[in-house]
N, C-alpha and C positions, 0 to 999 in steps of 0.2 A: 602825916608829913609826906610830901613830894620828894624825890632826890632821884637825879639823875647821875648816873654813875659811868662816864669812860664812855660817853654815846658820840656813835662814828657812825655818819650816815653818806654814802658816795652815791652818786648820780651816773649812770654811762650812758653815753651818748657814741656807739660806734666804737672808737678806740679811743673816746676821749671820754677823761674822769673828771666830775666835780665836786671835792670834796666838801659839803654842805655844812657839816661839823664833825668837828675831829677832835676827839677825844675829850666833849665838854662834860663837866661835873659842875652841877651845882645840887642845892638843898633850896627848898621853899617851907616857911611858915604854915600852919593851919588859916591861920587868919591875917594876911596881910595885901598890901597891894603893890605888886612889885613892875616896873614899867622896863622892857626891853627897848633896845634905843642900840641904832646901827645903819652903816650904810646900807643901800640893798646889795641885794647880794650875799649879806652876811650872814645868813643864816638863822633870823627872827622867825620868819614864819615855818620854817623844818622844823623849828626846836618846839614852836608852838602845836606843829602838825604831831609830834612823834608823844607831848604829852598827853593832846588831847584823845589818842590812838585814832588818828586819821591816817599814821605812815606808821611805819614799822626802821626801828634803826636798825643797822646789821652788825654794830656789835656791841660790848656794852652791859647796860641794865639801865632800867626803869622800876622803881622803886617804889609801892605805894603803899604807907602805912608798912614799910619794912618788910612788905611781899614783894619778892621779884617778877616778872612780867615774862619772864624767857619763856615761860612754858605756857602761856599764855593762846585759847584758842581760839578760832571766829568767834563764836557765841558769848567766850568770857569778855571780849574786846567790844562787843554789842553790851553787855550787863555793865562795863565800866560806864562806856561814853552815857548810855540811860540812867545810869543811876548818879555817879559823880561829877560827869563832867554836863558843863553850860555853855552854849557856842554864842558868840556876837560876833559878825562878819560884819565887813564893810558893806557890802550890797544890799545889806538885809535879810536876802532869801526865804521872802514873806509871796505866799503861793495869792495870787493876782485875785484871781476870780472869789476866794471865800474871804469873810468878815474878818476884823482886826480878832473878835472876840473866837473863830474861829482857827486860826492861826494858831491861838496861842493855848487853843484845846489841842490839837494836832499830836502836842508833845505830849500831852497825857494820855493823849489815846494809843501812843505808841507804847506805854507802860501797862496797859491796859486797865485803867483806871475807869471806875464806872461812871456814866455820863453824868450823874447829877452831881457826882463832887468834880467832875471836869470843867461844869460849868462853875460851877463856885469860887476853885480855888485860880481858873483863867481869870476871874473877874475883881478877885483879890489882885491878882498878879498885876494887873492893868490898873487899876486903884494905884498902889506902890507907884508906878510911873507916869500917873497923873493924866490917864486917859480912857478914864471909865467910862465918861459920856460918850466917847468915840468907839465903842465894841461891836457898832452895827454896821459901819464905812469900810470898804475896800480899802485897799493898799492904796491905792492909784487918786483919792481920797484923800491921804494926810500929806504933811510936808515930809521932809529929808529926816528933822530931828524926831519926830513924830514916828517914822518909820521904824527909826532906828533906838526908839524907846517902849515899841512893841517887838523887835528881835531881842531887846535887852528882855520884857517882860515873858517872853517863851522861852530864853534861858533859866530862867528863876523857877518859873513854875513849877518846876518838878525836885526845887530844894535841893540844886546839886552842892557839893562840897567846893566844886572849883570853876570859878567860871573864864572860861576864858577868850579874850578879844581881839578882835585882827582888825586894826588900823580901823576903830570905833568913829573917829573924829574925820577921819579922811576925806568921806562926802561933803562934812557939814562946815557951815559958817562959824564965824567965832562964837559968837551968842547961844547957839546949840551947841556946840563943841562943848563949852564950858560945863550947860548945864547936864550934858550926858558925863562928863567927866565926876561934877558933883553926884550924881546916880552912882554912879560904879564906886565913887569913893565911901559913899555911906553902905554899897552891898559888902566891903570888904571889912567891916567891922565884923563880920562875923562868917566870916568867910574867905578865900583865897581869890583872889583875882587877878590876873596875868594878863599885862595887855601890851601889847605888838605896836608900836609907836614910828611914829618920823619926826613929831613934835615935842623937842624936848623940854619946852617953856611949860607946857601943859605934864608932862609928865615929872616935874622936879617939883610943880606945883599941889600937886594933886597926890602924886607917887612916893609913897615911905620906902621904897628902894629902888634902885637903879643900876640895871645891869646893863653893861655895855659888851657889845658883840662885834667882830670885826675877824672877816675874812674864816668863819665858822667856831673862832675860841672864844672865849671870855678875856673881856682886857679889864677889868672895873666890874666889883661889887661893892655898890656905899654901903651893904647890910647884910653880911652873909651871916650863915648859920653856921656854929661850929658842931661837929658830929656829935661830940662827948656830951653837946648841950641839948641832943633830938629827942621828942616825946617819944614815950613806948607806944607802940602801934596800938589802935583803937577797933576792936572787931565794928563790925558795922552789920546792920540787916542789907541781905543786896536783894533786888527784886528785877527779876528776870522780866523782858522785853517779849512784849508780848501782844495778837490784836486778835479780839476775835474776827469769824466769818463775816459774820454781819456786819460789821465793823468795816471792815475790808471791801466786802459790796457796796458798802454806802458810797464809802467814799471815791468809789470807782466811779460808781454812777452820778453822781455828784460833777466829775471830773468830767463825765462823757457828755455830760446836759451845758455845760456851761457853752460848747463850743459844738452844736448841732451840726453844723454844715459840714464843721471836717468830720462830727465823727458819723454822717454819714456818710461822705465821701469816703473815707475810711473804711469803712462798713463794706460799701460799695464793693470799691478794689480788691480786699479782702474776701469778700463773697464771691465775684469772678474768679479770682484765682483759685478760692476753695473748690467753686464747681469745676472749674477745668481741670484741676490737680487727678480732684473723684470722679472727672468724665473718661480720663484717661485712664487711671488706676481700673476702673471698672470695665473699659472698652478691651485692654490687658489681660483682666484676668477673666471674663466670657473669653477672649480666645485661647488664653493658654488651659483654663477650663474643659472650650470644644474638642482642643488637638487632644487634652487628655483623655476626654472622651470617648473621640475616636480610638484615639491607642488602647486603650481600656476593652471596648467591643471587637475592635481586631482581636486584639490579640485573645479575647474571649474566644474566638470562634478556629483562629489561626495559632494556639498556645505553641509554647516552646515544648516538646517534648524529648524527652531523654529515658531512651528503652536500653534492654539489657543489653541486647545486640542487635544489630544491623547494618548495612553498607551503604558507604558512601558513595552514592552517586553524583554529585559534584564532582568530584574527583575522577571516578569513574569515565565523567562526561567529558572533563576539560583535557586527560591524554593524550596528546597525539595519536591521531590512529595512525601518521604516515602516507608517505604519496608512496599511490602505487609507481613499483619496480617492472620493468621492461627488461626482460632477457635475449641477449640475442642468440641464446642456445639454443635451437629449436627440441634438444633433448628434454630441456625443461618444462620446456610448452605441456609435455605431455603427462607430466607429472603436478598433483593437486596440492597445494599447502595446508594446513589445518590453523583454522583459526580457533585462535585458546578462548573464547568465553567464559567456559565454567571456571576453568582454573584462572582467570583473570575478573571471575565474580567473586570468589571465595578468597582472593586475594586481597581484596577490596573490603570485606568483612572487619568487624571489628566488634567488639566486649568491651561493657562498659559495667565495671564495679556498682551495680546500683545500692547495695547496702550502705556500703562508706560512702556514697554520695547522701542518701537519707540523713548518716551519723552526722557528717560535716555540715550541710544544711541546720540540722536543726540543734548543732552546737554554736555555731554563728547565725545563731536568726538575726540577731538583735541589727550586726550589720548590715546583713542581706534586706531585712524589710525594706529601708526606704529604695531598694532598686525593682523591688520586684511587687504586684496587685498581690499575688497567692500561690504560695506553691502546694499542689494537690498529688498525693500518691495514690496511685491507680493499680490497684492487687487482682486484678482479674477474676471475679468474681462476682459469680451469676446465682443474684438471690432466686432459690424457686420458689414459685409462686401459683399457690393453686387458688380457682373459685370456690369459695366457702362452700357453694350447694352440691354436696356428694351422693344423695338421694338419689339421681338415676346413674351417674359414671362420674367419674375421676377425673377433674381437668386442670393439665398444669398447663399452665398460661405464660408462664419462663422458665426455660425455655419452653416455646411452645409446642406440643407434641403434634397438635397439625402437620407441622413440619420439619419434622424431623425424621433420620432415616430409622430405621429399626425392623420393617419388613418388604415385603417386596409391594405390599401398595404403597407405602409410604416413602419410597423408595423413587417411587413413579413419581409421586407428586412433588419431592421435592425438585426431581428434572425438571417437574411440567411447571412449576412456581419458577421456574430459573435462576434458582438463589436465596429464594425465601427462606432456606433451613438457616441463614445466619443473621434475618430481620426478626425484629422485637419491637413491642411497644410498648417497653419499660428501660427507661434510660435512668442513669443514677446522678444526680444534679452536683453542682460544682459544690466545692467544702465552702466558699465565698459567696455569700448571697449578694455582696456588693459588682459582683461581676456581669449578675445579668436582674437584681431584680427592675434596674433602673429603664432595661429595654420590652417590660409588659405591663399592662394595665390588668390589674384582678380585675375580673370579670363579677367571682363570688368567692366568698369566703375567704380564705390567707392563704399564705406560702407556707409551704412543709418546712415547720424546725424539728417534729420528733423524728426520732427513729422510724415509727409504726405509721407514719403517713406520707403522704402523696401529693402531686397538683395534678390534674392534667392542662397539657400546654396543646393550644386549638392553633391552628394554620393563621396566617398572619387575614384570611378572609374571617375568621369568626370558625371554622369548618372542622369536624372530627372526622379520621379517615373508619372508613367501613375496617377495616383492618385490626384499628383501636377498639371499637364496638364489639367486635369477634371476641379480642381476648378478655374482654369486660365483663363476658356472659354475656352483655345488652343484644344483641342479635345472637339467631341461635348459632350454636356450632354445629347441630347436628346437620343443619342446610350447607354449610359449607362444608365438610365432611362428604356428602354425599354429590354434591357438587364434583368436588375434584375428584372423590372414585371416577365418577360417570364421567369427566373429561377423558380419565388414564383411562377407561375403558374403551373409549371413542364414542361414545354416544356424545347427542350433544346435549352444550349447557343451557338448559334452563333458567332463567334467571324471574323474578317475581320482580314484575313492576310495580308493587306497590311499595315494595322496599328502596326507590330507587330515588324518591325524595321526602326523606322522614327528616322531622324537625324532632330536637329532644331539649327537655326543658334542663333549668342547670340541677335541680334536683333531682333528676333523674341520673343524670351524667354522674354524679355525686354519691349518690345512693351505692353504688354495688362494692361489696365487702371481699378482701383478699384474705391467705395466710400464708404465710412464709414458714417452709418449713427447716430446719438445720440439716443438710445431707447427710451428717455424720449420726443422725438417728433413724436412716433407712434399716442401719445394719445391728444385726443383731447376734450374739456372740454365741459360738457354737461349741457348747460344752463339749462332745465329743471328738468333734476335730480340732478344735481349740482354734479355730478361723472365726472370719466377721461373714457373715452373708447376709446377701444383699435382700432386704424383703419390700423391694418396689412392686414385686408381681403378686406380692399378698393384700388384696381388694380390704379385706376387715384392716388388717394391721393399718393399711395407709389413710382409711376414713378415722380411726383416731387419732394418727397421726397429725391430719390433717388438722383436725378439730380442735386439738391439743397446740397449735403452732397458733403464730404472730399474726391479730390479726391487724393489717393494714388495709387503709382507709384514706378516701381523698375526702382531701381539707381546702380545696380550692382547685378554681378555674379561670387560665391566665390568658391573656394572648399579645400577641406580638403588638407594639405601639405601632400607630399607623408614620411615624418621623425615624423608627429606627430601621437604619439601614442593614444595618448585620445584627443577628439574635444567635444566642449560646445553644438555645435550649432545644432539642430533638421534639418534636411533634409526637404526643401521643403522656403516657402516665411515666412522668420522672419522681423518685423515690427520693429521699433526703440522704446524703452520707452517710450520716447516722448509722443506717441501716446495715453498710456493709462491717464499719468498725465494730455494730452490735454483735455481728452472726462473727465476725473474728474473734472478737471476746468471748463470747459461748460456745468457738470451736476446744478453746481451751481447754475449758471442761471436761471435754466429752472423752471416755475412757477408751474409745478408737484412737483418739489422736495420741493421747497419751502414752499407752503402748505403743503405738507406730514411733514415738518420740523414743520413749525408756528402750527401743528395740532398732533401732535405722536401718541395722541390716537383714531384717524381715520382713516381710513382708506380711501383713497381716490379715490379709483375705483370702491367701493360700497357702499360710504356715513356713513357708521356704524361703528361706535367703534369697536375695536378686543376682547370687552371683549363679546360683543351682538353676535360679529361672535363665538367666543367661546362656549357661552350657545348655538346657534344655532346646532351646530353640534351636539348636543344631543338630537334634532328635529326634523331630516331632515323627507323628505316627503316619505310615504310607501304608498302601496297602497290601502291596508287595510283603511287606515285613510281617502282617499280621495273619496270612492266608496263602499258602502255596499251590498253585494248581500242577498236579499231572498231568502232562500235557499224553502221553504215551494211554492212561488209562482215560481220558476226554476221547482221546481218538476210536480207541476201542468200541465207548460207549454208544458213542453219537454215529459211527462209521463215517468217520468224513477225514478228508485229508489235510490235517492241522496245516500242512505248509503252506496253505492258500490262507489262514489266520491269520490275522494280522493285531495278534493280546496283547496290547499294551498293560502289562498288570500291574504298572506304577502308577494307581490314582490320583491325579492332584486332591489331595484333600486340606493341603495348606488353608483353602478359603474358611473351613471352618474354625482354625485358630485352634485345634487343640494342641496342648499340652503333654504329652505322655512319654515318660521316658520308659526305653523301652527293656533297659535293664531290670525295673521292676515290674513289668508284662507279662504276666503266666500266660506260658503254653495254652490254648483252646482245646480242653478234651471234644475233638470234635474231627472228623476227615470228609475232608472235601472232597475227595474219589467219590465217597458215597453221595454225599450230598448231588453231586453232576450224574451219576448212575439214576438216581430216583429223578433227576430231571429225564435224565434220555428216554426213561420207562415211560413217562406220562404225556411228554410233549415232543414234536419236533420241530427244532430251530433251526432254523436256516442259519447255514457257517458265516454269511456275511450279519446276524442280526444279533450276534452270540456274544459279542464284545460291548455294545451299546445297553444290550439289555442289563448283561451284569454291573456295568458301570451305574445306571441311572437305579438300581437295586440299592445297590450300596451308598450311594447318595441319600437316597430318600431312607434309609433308614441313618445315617448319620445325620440328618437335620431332624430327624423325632428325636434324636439323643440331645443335641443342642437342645431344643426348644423346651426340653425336662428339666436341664440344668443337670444333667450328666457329664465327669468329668472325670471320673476314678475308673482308670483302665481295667481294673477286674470285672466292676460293674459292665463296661461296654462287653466287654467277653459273653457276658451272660446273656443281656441284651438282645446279642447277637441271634446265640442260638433259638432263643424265642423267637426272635422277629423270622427268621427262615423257618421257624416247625409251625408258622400261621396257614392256615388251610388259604 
C-alpha cells in the first residue's frame, strides 16, 4: 500500500514561496485506478512527481508498504522508481532514432536484464498493446495514440507495482483517448494506476476513485482508504539498477552513428580544443621544466653554503666608509690616523652552530624537502689514497706527496708548482646523483653507487689532464719527480715529445686499481710510553697496510654533455659519498679514537693533557738554557778580545717545534770550558767566524734529532755529547 502522510512541498523563487501541497494525506489501494482531477496549479503533477520519487517533499512522509522514505538514499530512490514504479507522460519520451521494439528494451536494459529475455519480454509487452507488427518502425513512424501505447508498453515491461500517468490523454483525439484509457483500465486490475487528468468525463468513466485537488489540499475523495482497513506490508525481492560496460558502449555508439555530421563536428571541436588545452599545458611545463633546470645546474655548481664560521662581507662592503674630513688645523696635517681593518674584519666575523643546524634540518626534513634539490654535509675529509703497486715505492696519490711540503726539495716544488700543494684529482661527488647525472653522457660503464668506487669525469672536449694520468700511476711518476728536482735545481726541463699526444683507450683509463687506507691505522700503540706513534715512515708496516685497505676502482667514464651550460662535477676521478660516511663509520672503531674519545683531555700521541701542552709552549727549549758559555775562559783560550764578539747565544730554535719542558731537563754532565779549550788546541777561528760557526753546528745536529724522531730531552742530552766526541 501507498500512503502519503502530512506531505508539504514549497517552491522558492527569490522571496517568493509556492506552496505546492500543504499538508496532503492520502492512502492508495494495491490494485485500483484512482484519477486526480484539479485546476492547474493545484498541485497534480508534484503529488505525482513526489510519488513516483522524481521530487523530494520537505516534509512529511511517504510511505511504501508501511516503510517510510525519510531516510531514503540516491541509490534506494533509483531501486524504487526501477523496480516499482511505471512512467506514461504526455510527450511520450520515446528516444527518435531507435525502433518501437527497441525503446521498450531500454527499460530492461536499465535493470540489467539479459538481452534475450529483453527481447521477449519487450515483444510480449507490445503484443498487450496491440502493436507487435509495429516493433521495427521509429517513433516518427506511428501516430499520437500509437506512440503513446508504446510509452504505456515500456512502463509495463519491467512488472512495476504502480504505474503512473501524467495527462495520458492530453495529445490525443477522442477515439485514441478512449482506447488508451480502456488500456490503463484493464492494467489496473491488478495493479495501481494513478493518473494526472484535466478530463473529467473520462476519468469518472473509466476511474473507480476520484480525488480532487485544489490550491495544494484534498477537497473530495469518492473512495478513500480507512488506516484500521490497510494490508500488512508485503516484503518484495527488490533488484538493483544496474547496465553493464558493454551495455553502455553500445548504446553510446549507437547514439553517436545515428547523427554522423554533428558527431563529427563534435568530434572536431572537441579535438581542437583537446590539442590546444595539451599544446599549452605542454608548452608550460618544457618551460617551467627548463627554468627548473636551470635553477637545478646553478645552483649545483653555485650551492648555498653554510660553514662554521665566517664574515660577512656584504655587510662589510655596504658601510659607509665616509667622506673624507678637511682640517683647517695645520697641527693636524701633521699627524697620521689609523685605519681599523683588522679590528673591523674580526668585527664582521661570525659563528654559526652548525651541529643544531644538522639536528633541525634533519628533524624537519619532511618540510624542508619540497624547498630545497639536496642538502649535503661536507666533514672535511681527505680519503688517502694510495697506487696498489708498492713493488718499487710507496705512492699516495691523496693527498698527493708530489706536492706536498715535508722537506726542503719538496718544499721547492711546491713554490715552483704555485699552489699545487692544495690541487687534487679526486673530488668526492654530490650525496644526489639527480644533481649532475642529467649534465653527462657515460662514455663507458656507470656512475659510482658503492663506497669502493669511482668515474672519471673527462674535460667537456672528451680530454684527461696529464695531471689525472700522474696520480693514476698511468704516466710515470718517477718522470715527473725528477722533472721538478731539475726545475728547483735550475737545470732545464726536459720534456719527451712523445708524450705529448697520447691517446688512451677507455679500458685503459679504467684499468688502474686504488686503496684507501683508515689514518687511524698509521698509528700504533706504544706499550711502554703508553702513546700512539705514527708508523708512516715504516716502508714494510705501510706495504701491508696498504694491501690490507679498500680497494677502489673506476666503474665508468663520463663527460660533460655538449647542451650543458654549467656542470657540477671537478675534472679528473670523483669518488661516491659513500666513501666518506664508510671511513666515518670505521673511524669508530678504531681504538685511537676511542681513547681519545673515553680521554678528551689527552692527548694521545704524547700522553699529556692539552692544558700541560699549553703551558709548555711557553717553554720551549733555547739554547741559552741548555749550555752556558764562559766567556772569560773562551777568551783565555782563543787569546782574542771577546768585546769585538758579537754571541748572540739565544738560538732561534723555535723552527724545529720542539717540545721540552725544561723543569724536567737534567743538567748535561759535560763543560763547555773544555770542550772550546780542545777546540782552541786544534784549530784557529777567527773571532768574526766563531758565532756562525757554532750556530750552524748546533742546527745541524738538531735536525738529525728531528729527522730520528727524537723528542725525550734526556735522550737529546745524550745525543749531544756524541755528536761533538765525532772525529
Amino acid at each position: 500500500m501507498l500512503k502519503l502522510d502530512k506531505i508539504r512541498k514549497t517552491y522558492k523563487t527569490g522571496n517568493f514561496e509556492q506552496t505546492a501541497l500543504d499538508d496532503v494525506s492520502i492512502c492508495f489501494r494495491n490494485n485500483e485506478f484512482a484519477a486526480i482531477l484539479g485546476p492547474s496549479g493545484s498541485g497534480k503533477t508534484t503529488m505525482l512527481n513526489i510519488i513516483g520519487g522524481l521530487d523530494h517533499y520537505d516534509s512529511g512522509d511517504l510511505m511504501i508498504d508501511g516503510i517510510s522514505t525519510k531516510k531514503y538514499t540516491s541509490k534506494d530512490w533509483d531501486t524504487y522508481r526501477n523496480n516499482r514504479i511505471g512512467f506514461v507522460f504526455q510527450s511520450y519520451n520515446l528516444i527518435p532514432h531507435q525502433s518501437i521494439l527497441a525503446n521498450v528494451e531500454l527499460a530492461l536494459t536499465l535493470s540489467g536484464i539479459p538481452a534475450t529475455q529483453r527481447k521477449e519480454r519487450a515483444m510480449k509487452a507490445l503484443e498487450e498493446v496491440g502493436l507487435l507488427e509495429h516493433i521495427h518502425k521509429k517513433p516518427n513512424q506511428l501516430s499520437g495514440g500509437q506512440m503513446q501505447r508504446v510509452a504505456i508498453a515500456r512502463a509495463l515491461v519491467n512488472n512495476p507495482e504502480i504505474v503512473l500517468a501524467d495527462e495520458p490523454t492530453g495529445a490525443l483525439d477522442t477515439k485514441t483517448s478512449v482506447q488508451v484509457m480502456e488500456l490503463l483500465m484493464n492494467i489496473a486490475k491488478d495493479r495501481l494506476v494513478i493518473m494526472v487528468t484535466h478530463n473529467p468525463e473520462l476519468a469518472h468513466q473509466y476511474a473507480n476513485r476520484i480525488v480532487q485537488l485544489k490550491d495544494g489540499s484534498i477537497i473530495s475523495d469518492s473512495h478513500p482508504i480507512k488506516e484500521e482497513a490497510a494490508p500488512a506490508p508485503v516484503k518484495r525481492n527488490i533488484r538493483k539498477a544496474k547496465m553493464s560496460l558493454r551495455t553502455a558502449v553500445a548504446l553510446s555508439f549507437s547514439n553517436l552513428m545515428t547523427k554522423k555530421a554533428r558527431t563529427f563536428v563534435t568530434a572536431l571541436a572537441g579535438s581542437i580544443g583537446i590539442i590546444g588545452i595539451a599544446a599549452i599545458l605542454s608548452l608550460a611545463n618544457g618551460i617551467n621544466q627548463y627554468i627548473e633546470n636551470v635553477e637545478r645546474e646553478t645552483l649545483s655548481l653555485y650551492p648555498l653554503s653554510i660553514q662554521r664560521s665566517g664574515i660577512d662581507i656584504s655587510k662589510m662592503l655596504s658601510e659607509p666608509t665616509g667622506k673624507p674630513q678637511t682640517s683647517t688645523n695645520k697641527e693636524d696635517d701633521k699627524n697620521v690616523s689609523e685605519i681599523s681593518m683588522i679590528k673591523n674584519m674580526f668585527s664582521y666575523q661570525s659563528q654559526n652552530d652548525t651541529a643544531a643546524l644538522k639536528t633541525y634540518l634533519e628533524k624537519h626534513k619532511t618540510e624542508i624537502d619540497p624547498y630545497v634539490n639536496t642538502i649535503q654535509y661536507m666533514y672535511h675529509i681527505t680519503p688517502q689514497i694510495y697506487l696498489t703497486d708498492t713493488s718499487k715505492s710507496i705512492e699516495q696519490v691523496n693527498p698527493d706527496t708530489l706536492f706536498q711540503t715535508g722537506n726542503d726539495t719538496s718544499q721547492g716544488m711546491s713554490s715552483l708548482m704555485g699552489g699545487f700543494g692544495t690541487m687534487s684529482a679526486f673530488h668526492e661527488l654530490p650525496q644526489e646523483s639527480k644533481m649532475y647525472e642529467n649534465q653527462y653522457d657515460v662514455m663507458e660503464g656507470r656512475w659510482a653507487k658503492n663506497y669502493d668506487e669511482m668515474v672519471l669525469v673527462l674535460s667537456s672536449n672528451g680530454k684527461v689532464s696529464d695531471y689525472v694520468l700522474y696520480s693514476m700511476g698511468i704516466n710515470d711518476r718517477e718522470k715527473l719527480r725528477k722533472l721538478m728536482e731539475d726545475t728547483e735545481n735550475g737545470k732545464p726541463a726536459v720534456m719527451d715529445e712523445k708524450d705529448s699526444d697520447v691517446k688512451y683507450a677507455y679500458d685503459t683509463l679504467m684499468a688502474p686499481k686504488f686503496r684507501v687506507i683508515d689514518p687511524a691505522d698509521r698509528y700504533v700503540y706504544d706499550e711502554t710510553h703508553q702513546i700512539w706513534k705514527d708508523q708512516s715512515k715504516d716502508q714494510s708496516y705501510m706495504k701491508k697496510l696498504i694491501k690490507n685497505g679498500i680497494e677502489l676502482k673506476i666503474v665508468g667514464i663520463v663527460k660533460p654533455k655538449s647542451d650543458s651550460a654549467i656542470t657540477s662535477l671537478s675534472s679528473g676521478l670523483n669518488y661516491s659519498s659513500q666513501l666518506t660516511k664508510h671511513l666515518m663509520d670505521a673511524a669508530m672503531d678504531k681504538p685511537i679514537v676511542k681513547q681519545q674519545l673515553q680521554q678528551p683531555n689527552i692527548n694521545v700521541f704524547t700522553g699529556k693533557s692539552f692544558q700541560d701542552e699549553n703551558n709548555d709552549q711557553r717553554n720551549k727549549l733555547k739554547f741559552s738554557d741548555l749550555i752556558s758559555i764562559d766567556e772569560n775562559k773562551l777568551k783565555n783560550a782563543f787569546g782574542m778580545d771577546t768585546s769585538q764578539i758579537n754571541l748572540n747565544t739565544t738560538i732561534p730554535f723555535d723552527q724545529f717545534s720542539l717540545d721540552i719542558p725544561l723543569d724536567a731537563l737534567p743538567k748535561p754532565d759535560m763543560h763547555v770550558q773544555d770542550i772550546m779549550t780542545s777546540i782552541a788546541n786544534q784549530v784557529h777561528v777567527p773571532v768574526e767566524q766563531l758565532s756562525p760557526i757554532m750556530m750552524s753546528l748546533y742546527q745541524d745536529f738538531m735536525s738529525e734529532e728531528i729527522k730520528q724522531g727524537v723528542s725525550d730531552p734526556t735522550q737529546i742530552v745524550l745525543d749531544l755529547q756524541t755528536y761533538l766526541s765525532k772525529p
